[in-house]
Wavefront OBJ file of the C-alpha trace (Angstrom):
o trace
v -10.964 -17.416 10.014
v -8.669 -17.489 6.956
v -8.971 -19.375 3.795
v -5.456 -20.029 2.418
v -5.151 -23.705 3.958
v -8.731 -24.878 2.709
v -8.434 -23.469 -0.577
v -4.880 -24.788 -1.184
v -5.991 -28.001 -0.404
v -8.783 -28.348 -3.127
v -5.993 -26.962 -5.774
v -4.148 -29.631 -4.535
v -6.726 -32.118 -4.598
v -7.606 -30.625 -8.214
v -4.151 -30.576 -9.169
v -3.341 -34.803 -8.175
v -6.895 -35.856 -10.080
v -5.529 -34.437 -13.509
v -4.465 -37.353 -15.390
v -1.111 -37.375 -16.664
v -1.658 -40.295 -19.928
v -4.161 -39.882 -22.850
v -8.310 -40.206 -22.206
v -9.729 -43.485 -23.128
v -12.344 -41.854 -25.766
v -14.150 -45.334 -25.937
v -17.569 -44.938 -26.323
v -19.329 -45.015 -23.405
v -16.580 -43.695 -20.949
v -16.384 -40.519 -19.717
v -13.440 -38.019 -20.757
v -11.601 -37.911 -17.061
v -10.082 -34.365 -18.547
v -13.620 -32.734 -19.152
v -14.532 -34.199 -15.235
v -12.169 -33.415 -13.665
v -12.292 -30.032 -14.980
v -16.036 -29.574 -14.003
v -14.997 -30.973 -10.705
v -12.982 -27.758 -10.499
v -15.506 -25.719 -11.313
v -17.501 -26.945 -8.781
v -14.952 -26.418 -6.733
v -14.540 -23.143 -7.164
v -18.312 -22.370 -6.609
v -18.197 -24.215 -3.077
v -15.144 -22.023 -1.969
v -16.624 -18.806 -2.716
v -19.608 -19.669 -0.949
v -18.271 -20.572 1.843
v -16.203 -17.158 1.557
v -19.380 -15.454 1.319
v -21.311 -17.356 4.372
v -18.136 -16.179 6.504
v -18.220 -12.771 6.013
v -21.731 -12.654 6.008
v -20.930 -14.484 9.931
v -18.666 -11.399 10.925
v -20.967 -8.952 10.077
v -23.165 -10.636 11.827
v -20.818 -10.475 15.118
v -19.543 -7.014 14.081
v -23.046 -5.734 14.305
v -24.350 -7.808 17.565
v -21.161 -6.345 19.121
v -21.845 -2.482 18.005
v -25.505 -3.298 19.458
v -24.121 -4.563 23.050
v -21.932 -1.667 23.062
v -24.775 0.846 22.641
v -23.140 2.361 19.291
v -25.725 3.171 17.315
v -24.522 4.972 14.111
v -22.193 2.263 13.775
v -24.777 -0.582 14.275
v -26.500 1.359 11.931
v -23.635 1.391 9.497
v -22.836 -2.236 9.867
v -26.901 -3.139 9.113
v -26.850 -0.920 6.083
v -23.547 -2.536 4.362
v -24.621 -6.165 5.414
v -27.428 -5.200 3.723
v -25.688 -4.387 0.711
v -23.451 -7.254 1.029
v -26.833 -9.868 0.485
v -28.430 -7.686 -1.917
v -26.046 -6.207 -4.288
v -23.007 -7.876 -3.519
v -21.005 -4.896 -2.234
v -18.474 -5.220 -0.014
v -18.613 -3.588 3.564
v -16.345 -0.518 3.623
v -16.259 -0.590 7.772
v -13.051 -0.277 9.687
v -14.911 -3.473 11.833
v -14.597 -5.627 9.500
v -11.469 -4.789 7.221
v -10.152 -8.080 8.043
v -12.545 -10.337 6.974
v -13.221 -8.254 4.343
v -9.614 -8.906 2.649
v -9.734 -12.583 4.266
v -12.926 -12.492 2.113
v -11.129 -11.097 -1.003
v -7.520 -13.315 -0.718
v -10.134 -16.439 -0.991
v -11.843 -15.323 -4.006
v -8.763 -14.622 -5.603
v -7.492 -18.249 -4.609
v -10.952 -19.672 -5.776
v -10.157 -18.508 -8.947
v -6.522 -18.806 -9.524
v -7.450 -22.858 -8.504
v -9.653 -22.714 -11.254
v -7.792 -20.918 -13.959
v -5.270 -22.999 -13.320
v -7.128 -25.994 -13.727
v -8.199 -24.550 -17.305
v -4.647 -24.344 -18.198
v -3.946 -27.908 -17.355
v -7.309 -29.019 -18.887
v -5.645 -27.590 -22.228
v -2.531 -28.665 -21.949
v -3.833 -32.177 -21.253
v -5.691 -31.814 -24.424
v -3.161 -30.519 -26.332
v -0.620 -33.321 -25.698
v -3.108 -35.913 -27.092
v -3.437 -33.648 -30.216
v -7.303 -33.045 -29.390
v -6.770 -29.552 -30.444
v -10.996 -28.861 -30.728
v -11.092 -29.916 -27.507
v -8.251 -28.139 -26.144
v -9.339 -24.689 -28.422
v -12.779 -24.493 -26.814
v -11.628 -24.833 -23.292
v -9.566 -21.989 -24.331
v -12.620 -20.557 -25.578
v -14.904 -21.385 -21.933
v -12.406 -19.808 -19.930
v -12.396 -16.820 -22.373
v -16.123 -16.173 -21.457
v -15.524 -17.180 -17.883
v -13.220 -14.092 -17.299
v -15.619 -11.726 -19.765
v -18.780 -12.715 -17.413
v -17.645 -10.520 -14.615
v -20.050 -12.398 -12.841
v -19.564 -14.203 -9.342
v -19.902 -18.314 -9.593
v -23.072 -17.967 -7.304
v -26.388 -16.788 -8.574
v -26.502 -13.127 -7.631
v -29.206 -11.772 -5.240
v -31.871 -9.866 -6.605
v -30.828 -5.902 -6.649
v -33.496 -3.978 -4.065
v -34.466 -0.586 -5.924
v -32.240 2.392 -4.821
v -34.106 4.873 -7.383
v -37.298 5.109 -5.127
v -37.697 8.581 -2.927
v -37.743 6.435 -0.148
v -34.709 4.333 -1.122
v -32.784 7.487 -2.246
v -33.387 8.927 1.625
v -32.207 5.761 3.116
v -29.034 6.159 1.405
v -28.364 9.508 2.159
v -29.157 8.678 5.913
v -26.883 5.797 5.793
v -23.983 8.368 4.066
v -24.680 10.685 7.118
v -24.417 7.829 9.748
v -20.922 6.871 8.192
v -20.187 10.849 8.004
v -20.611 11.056 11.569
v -18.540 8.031 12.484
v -15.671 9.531 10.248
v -15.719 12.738 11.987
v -15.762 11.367 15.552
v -12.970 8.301 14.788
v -10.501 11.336 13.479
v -11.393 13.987 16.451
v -10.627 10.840 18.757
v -7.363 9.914 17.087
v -6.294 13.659 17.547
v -7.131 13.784 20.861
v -5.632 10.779 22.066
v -2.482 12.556 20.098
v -2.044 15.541 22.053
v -2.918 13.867 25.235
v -0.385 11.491 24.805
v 1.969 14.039 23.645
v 0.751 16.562 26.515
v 1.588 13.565 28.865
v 5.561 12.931 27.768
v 6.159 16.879 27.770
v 5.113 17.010 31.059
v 7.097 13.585 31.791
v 9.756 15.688 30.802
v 9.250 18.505 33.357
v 8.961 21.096 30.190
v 6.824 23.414 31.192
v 6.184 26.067 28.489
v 5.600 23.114 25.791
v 2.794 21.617 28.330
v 1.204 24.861 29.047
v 1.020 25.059 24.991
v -0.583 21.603 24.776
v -2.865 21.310 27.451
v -4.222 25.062 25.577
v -4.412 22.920 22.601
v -6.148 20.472 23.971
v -8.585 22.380 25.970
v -9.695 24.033 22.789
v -10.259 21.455 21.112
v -12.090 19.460 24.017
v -14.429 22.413 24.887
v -15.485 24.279 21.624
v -13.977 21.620 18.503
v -11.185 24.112 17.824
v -8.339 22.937 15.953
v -4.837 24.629 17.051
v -3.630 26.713 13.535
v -0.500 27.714 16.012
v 0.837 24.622 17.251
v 4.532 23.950 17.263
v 5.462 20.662 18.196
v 6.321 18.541 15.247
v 3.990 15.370 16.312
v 0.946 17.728 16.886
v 1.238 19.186 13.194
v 1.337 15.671 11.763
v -1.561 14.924 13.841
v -3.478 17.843 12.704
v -2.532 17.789 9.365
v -4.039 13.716 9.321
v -6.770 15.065 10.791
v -7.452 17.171 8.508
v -6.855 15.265 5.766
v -9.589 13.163 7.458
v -11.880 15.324 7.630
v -11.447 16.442 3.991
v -12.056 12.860 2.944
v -15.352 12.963 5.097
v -16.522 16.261 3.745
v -15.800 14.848 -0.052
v -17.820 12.072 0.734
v -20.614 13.699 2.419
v -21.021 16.015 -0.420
v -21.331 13.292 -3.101
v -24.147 11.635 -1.329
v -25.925 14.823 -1.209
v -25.252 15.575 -4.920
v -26.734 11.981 -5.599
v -29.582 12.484 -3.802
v -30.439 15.965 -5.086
v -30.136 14.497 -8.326
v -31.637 10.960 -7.733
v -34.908 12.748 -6.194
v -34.661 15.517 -9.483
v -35.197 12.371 -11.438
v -37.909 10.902 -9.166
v -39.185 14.406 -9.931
v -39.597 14.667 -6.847
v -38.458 18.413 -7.274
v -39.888 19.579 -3.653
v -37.788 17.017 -1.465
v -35.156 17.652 -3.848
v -35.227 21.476 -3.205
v -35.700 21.005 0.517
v -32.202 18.777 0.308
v -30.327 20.817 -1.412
v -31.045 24.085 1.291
v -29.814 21.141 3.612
v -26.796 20.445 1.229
v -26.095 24.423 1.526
v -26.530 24.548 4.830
v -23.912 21.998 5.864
v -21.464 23.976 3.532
v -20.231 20.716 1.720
v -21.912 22.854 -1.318
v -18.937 24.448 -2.579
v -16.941 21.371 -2.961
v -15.906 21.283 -6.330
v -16.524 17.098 -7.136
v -14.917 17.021 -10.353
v -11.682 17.706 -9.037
v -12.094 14.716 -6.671
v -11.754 10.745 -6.775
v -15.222 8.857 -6.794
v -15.173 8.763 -2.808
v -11.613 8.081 -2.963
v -11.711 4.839 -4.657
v -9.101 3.931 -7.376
v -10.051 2.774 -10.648
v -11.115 -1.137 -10.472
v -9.066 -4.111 -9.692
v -8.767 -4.927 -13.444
v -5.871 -5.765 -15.940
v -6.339 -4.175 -19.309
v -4.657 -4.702 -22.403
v -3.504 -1.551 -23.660
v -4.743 -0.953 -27.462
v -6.689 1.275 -29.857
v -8.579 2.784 -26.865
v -7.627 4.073 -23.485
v -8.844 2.969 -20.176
v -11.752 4.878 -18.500
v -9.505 6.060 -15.481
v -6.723 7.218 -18.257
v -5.853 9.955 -20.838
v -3.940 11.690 -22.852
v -3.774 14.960 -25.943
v -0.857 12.650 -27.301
v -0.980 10.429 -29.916
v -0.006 7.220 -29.705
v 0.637 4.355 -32.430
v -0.091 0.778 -32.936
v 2.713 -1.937 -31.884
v 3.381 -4.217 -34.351
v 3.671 -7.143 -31.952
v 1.025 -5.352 -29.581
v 0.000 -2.888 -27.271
v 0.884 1.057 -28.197
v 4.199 3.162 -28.775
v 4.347 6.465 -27.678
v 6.905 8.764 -28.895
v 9.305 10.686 -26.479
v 7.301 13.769 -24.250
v 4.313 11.914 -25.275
v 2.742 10.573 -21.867
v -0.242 8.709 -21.020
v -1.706 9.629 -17.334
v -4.763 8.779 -14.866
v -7.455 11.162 -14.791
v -7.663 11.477 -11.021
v -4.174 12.490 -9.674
v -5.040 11.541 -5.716
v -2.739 8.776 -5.631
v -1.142 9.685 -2.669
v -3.948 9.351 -0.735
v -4.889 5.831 -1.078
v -2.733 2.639 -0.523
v -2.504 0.728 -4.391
v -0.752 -1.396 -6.581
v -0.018 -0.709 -10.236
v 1.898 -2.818 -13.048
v 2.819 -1.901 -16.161
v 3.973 -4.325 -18.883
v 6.320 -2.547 -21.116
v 9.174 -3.750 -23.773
v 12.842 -2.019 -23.997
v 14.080 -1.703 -28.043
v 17.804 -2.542 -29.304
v 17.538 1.179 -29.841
v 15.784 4.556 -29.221
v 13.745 4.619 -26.354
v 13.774 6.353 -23.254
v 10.461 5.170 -21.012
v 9.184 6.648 -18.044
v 6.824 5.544 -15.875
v 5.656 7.248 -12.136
v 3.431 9.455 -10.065
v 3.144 13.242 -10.872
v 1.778 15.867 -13.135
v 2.404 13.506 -16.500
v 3.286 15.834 -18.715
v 6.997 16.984 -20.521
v 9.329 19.677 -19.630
v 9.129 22.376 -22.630
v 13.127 22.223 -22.946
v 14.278 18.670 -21.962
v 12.585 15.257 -22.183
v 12.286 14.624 -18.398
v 8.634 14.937 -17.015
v 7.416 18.026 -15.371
v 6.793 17.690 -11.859
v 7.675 13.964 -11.119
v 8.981 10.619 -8.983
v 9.757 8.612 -12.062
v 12.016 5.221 -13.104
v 13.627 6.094 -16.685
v 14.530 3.240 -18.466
v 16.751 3.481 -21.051
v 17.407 1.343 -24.173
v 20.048 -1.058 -23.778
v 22.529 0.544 -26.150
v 22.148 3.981 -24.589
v 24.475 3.912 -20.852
v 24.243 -0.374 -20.728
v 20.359 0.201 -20.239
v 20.394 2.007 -17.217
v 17.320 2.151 -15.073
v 16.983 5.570 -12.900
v 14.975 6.811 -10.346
v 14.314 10.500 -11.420
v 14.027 12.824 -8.702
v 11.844 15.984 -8.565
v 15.154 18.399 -9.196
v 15.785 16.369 -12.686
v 18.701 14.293 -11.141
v 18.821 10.408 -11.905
v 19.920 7.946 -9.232
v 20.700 4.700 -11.038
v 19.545 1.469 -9.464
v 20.201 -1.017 -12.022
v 20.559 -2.244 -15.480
v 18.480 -3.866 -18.157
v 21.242 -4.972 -20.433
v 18.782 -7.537 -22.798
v 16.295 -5.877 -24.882
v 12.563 -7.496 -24.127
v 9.597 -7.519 -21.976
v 9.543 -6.406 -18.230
v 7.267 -5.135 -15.696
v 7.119 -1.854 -13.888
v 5.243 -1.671 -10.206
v 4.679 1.481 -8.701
v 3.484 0.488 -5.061
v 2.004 3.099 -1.866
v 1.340 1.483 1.111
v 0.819 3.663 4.158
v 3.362 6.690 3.519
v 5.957 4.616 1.725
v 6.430 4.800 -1.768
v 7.891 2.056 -4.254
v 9.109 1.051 -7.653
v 10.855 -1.777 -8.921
v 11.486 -2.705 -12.348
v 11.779 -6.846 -12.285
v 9.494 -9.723 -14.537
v 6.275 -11.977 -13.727
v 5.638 -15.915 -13.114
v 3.135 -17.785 -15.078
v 1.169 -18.001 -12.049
v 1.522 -14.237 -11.467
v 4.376 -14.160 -9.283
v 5.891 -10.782 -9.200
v 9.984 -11.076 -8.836
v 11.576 -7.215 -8.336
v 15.072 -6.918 -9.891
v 15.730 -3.544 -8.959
v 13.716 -1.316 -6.602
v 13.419 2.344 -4.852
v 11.251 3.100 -1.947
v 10.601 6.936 -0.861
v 9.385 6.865 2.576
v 8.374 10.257 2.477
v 7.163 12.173 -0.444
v 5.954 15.155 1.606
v 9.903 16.005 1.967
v 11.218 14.958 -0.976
v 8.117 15.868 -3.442
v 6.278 18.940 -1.660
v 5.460 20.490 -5.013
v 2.848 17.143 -5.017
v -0.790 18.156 -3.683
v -4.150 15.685 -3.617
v -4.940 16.433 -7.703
v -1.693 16.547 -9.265
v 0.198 12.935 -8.169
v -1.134 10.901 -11.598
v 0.202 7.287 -12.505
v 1.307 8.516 -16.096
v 3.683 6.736 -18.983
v 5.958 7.231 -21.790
v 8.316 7.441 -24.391
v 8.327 3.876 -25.709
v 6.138 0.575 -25.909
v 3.285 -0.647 -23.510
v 1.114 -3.619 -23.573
v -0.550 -4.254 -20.625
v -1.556 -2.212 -16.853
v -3.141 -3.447 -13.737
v -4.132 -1.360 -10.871
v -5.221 -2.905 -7.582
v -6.409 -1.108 -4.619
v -4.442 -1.967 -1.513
v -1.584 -4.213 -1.292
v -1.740 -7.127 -3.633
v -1.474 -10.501 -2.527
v 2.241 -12.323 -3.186
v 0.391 -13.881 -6.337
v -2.157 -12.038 -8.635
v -3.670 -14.496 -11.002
v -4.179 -12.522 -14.734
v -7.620 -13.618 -14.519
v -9.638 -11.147 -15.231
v -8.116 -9.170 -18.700
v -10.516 -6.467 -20.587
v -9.193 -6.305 -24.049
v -10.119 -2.334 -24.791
v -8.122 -3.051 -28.615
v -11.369 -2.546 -30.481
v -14.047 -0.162 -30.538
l 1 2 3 4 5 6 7 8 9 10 11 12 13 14 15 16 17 18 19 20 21 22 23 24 25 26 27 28 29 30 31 32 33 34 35 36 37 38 39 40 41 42 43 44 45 46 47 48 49 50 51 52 53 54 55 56 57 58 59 60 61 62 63 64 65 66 67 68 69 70 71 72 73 74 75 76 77 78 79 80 81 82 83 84 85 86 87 88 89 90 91 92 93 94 95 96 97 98 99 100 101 102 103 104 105 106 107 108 109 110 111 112 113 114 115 116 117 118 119 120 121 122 123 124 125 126 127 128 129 130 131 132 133 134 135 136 137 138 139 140 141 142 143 144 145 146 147 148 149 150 151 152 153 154 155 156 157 158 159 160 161 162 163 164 165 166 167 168 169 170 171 172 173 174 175 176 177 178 179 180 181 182 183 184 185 186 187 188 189 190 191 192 193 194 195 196 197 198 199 200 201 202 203 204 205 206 207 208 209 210 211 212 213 214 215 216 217 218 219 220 221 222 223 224 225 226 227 228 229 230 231 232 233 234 235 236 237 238 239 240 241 242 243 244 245 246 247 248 249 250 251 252 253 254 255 256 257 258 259 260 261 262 263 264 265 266 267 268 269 270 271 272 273 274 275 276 277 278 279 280 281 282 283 284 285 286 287 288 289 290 291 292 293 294 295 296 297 298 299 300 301 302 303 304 305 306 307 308 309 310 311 312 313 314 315 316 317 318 319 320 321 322 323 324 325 326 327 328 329 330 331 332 333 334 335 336 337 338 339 340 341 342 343 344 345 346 347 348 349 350 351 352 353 354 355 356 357 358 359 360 361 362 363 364 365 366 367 368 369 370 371 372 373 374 375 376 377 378 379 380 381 382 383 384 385 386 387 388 389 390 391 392 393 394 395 396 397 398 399 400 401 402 403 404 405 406 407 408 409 410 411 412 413 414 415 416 417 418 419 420 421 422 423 424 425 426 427 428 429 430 431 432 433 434 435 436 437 438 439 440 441 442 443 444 445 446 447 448 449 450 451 452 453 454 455 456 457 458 459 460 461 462 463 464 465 466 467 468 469 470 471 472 473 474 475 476 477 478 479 480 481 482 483 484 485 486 487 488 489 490 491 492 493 494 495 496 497 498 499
């Protein structure tokens, strides 16, 4: 079931109740502005319920069906993150129910676009009747609406998770998902080489089919995986696999660490103990987990407003100054950069609000190591736009490509504000360089996609692909994982410019 239609409809229906005259502020009568305005709010709180009673539906169905088809790691999977869902409000992570998980997210999002929109008009209203205390602390409601963080519904009360007996619930639920991990990617690659094995021999090639079906064999009958294979679609299935695995392993590791550590502070030092020798014994020990995403999640779906401190998922040995109309500066070679550099292995969205001078600068903005070259002023190590200032080469915007050569792809001629994306979905690569709608509407001016950054940037590994920034003025970033929808309402901004 989607969302889009029935929460259009209530904007709409929001949207036509506004009045468009001045309030009669007679005594007595209610101000229509200030009802219809709650009558938004209420709104809002009806449409995320009835988000939440739908996915709470499909899990239902995802888990009856995982029951009728006698899977039981996933049914046990599927229990364990509806569980979470009606607890702690966390979202279910399964494959199963992907789809009305983001069905579940797109009508949040609308839910409260609808409403911040109906804040805006609430003010405007206001302020074209010159009831500026009126229209100054709905300015001031919505302020605390977005700093809440909290969901329009009362939250469920939050089961312990610090109890022994909690702590080994989780860890059994991490193995459960482990296990479903590992036997979704050895399926994948198997269905690979058989189909592969099965057009070779289509073919009538006989010494590439005598190769596979060894492949195969070995990795049917003792879990081998082929080191020697040759044919270009096996490799890229192996090295997926792989990758897969990895990704498992990471995961698998962390939960143990957790629990070793959760059960250390339980002091509960002989199950602790007795875990780790299990931790050992699965040799996920070694994994070094500082040099790893938090189970390969991006930073939160959250704008900030770049100021006097960094973001948590960002940093930096540079200095950086104050903007005089906002935001930071940061001279040339100076570069701001995540602190996880794994974003090539996820699918995100990232925009970065930055302002071209009449004169001087020389921004870049992209994935790689995020740091300057010691003899020119190009990064080290990089896919990058540079964006130069509009008197320097009629403002030319570049895409800079790992051997230091610039491909032009457009021109900002004006001096002002703009917006950078940076965009991975799948194995494609974009950036565009363009401006935002009120209503969060992103409009691309000029764009490059790299639909391959294993050929074209090899040098770039799982720890060294950061989001990182430079050489001029930046006010504002947003980082969403997965593709964004076509609008993304500002709604929530944390203002890090103090403290």
């Amino acid at each position: 079931m989607r969302f889009t239609v029935l929460l259009l409809s209530a904007a709409c229906v929001i949207a036509m109740a506004l009045p468009s005259s001045r309030a009669d502020d007679s005594a007595g009568v209610a101000d229509p502005i200030r009802v219809h305005l709650d009558n938004a709010k209420a709104v809002n709180t009806k449409a995320k319920q009835q988000a939440i009673d739908v996915l709470r539906t499909a899990c239902e169905k995802a888990i009856n069906s995982a029951v009728g088809g006698k899977q039981s790691d996933q049914a046990a999977l599927l229990k364990s993150q509806d569980q979470a869902f009606n607890i702690a409000g966390t979202l279910p992570s399964s494959p199963a129910l992907k789809q009305a998980v983001d069905d579940y997210r797109e009508a949040i999002t609308l839910a409260d676009a609808n409403l911040d929109r109906a804040y805006s008009r609430a003010v405007r209203h206001y302020a074209a009747q010159n009831e500026s205390e009126k229209a100054l602390a709905v300015e001031q409601e919505k302020s605390r609406l977005h700093q809440q963080h909290a969901p329009a519904i009362d939250p469920p009360v939050r089961q312990d998770t610090t109890s022994p007996e909690a702590i080994a619930q989780t860890l059994q639920q991490a193995k459960a998902k482990y296990r479903i991990d590992v036997n979704e990617a050895t399926k994948t690659l198997t269905g690979k080489i058989d189909a592969r094995l099965n057009a070779v021999m289509n073919a009538g090639q006989f010494q590439p089919a005598k190769n596979l079906q060894a492949i195969a064999a070995a990795l049917k009958n003792d879990g081998q995986i082929p080191d020697h294979a040759t044919d270009p679609e096996v490799i890229t299935a192996v090295a997926s696999y792989r990758h897969a695995i990895q990704s498992a392993n990471i995961r698998m590791a962390r939960a143990y660490s957790l629990a070793v550590s959760n059960l250390t502070r339980a002091r509960q030092l002989d199950r602790a103990d007795t875990l780790q020798k299990e931790f050992i014994t699965a040799e996920l020990s070694d994994i070094d987990l500082n040099a790893v995403s938090d189970d390969g999640a991006g930073p939160p779906d959250t704008t900030y407003v770049l100021g006097r401190n960094l973001p948590e998922f960002l940093t930096t040995a540079e200095h950086w100054d104050m903007h005089p109309r906002g935001g930071i500066f940061l001279q040339r070679r100076a570069y701001i950069r995540s602190k996880n550099g794994d974003f090539l292995n996820r699918d995100f969205t990232c925009d970065l609000w930055f302002t071209t001078e009449t004169t001087g600068t020389s921004i870049f903005i992209g994935l790689g190591e995020g740091r300057g070259r010691p003899a020119d002023e190009l990064p080290f190590n990089s896919l990058a736009l540079c964006i130069a200032s509009p008197d320097a080469n009629e403002g030319a915007v570049g895409f800079l490509r790992p051997d230091g050569q610039i491909d032009t792809i457009g021109h900002l001629t004006t001096a002002g504000d703009y917006v950078a994306r940076i965009e991975r979905a799948g194995n494609i690569l974009s950036m565009s360089i363009g401006d935002e709608d009120a209503d969060g509407t992103f409009n691309a001016r000029f764009s490059t996609t790299i639909s391959d950054t294993t050929v074209l940037a090899p040098f770039m590994t799982t720890h060294n692909a950061h989001i990182f920034f430079g050489g001029g003025r930046f006010w504002k970033i947003r980082y969403i994982n997965g593709k964004p929808p076509a609008i993304i309402p500002d709604g929530v901004v944390k203002s890090i410019m103090r403290g």
